[in-house]
C-alpha positions in Angstrom: 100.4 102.5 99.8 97.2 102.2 97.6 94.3 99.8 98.3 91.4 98.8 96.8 89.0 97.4 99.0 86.1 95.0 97.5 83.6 93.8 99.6 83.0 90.3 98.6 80.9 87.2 99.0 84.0 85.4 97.6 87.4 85.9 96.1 90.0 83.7 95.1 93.9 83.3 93.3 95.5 81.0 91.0 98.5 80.5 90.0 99.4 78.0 87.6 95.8 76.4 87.7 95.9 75.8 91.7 94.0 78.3 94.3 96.7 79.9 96.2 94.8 81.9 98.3 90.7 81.9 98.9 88.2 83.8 101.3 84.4 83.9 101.8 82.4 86.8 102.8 85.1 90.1 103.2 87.1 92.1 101.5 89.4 91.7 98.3 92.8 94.1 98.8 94.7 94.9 95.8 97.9 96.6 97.4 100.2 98.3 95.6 103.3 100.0 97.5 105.1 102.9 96.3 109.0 104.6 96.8 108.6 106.0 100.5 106.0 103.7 102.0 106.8 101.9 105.0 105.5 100.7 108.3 103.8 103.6 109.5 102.1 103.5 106.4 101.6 99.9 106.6 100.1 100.5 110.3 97.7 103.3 108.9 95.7 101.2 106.5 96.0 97.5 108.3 94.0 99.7 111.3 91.9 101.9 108.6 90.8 98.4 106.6 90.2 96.8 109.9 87.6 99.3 111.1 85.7 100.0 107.9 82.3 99.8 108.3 80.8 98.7 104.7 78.5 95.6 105.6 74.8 96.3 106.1 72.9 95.7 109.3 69.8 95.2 110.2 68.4 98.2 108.5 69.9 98.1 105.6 72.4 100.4 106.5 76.9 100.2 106.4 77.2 99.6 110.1 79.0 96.3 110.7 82.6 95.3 109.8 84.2 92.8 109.4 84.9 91.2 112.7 80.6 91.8 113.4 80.0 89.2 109.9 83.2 86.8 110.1 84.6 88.5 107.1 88.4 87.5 105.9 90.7 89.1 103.6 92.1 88.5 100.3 95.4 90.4 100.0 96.3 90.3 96.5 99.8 92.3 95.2 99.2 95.1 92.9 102.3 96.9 91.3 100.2 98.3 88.5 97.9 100.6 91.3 100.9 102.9 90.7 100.7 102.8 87.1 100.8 106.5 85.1 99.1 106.0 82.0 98.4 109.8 81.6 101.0 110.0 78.5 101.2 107.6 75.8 99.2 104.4 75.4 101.3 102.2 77.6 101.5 102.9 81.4 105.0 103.7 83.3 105.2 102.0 86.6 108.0 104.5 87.6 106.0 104.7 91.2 105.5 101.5 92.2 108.5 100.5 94.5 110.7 97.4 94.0 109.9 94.1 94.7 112.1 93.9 97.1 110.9 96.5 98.9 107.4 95.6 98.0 106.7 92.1 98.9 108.4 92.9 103.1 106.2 95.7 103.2 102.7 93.8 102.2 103.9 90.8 104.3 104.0 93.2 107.1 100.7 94.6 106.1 99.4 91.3 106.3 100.8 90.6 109.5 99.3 93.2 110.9 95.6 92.2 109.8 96.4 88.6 111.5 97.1 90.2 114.6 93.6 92.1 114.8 92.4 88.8 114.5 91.8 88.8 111.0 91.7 85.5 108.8 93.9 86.5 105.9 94.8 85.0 102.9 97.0 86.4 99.7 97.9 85.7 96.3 101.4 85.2 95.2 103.9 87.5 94.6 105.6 88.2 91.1 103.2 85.4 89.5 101.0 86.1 87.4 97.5 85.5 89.1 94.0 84.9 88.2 91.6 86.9 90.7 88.3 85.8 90.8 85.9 87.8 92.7 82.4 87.9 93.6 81.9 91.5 94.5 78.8 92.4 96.8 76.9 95.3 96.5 79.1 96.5 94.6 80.9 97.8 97.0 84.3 99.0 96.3 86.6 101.9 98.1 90.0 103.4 97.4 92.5 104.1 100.1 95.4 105.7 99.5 97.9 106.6 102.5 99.4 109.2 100.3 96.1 111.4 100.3 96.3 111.3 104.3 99.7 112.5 104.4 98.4 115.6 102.5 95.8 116.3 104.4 97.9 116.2 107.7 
């Protein structure tokens, strides 16, 4: 799975000119799933997302996360974090797994952010979305569970 964590002050999605999905102060979470992804990896970066410490104290400094501000998350879909554009002009999305293996997989995800407590909302899948973010700091991070398989 690949993530890409915003921290935000807002974030929002429409589809078809109604908000589907909206959050405060948090994070924004494209996801994008790939062939051999499942649960474990699912597990892996619900818990890494939940205990990331990128909102500043005090002092200025990334101590706090999201459960020390109230934060939420915006789960947003992302097929096209697997895309290969390294040859040619027009990406190949050969990686990026199947819908329906796709859309179980980040509804599990999800799942397991509500049951650390978080307040989470998405975007929906397969429609074409308008993401609106306000993104604070900027403050934006890459995770990608394929990267900690490697290293293990």
């Amino acid at each position: 799975m690949r993530a890409v964590v915003q921290r935000v002050s807002r974030a929002s999605v429409t589809v078809d000119g109604q908000v589907v999905g909206a959050i405060g102060r948090g994070f924004l979470v494209l996801l994008g799933v790939t062939h051999n992804d499942g649960r474990s990896e699912a597990d892996w970066l619900a818990r890494k997302i939940v205990g990331l410490r990128i909102f500043e104290d005090d002092a200025g400094k990334m101590n706090l996360g999201l459960a020390d501000v109230g934060g939420a998350v915006l789960v947003v879909s992302q097929f096209t974090l697997y895309g290969d554009a390294r040859k040619g002009r027009r990406p190949d999305f050969l990686l990026a797994a199947r819908p329906e293996v796709a859309e179980p997989l980040i509804e599990y995800f999800c799942a397991q952010l509500r049951d650390q407590g978080l307040v989470v909302a998405t975007g929906r899948f397969r429609a074409m979305m308008d993401v609106e973010l306000v993104n604070e700091g900027p403050v934006t991070l890459w995770l990608d569970t394929g990267d900690v398989k490697r290293e293990t």
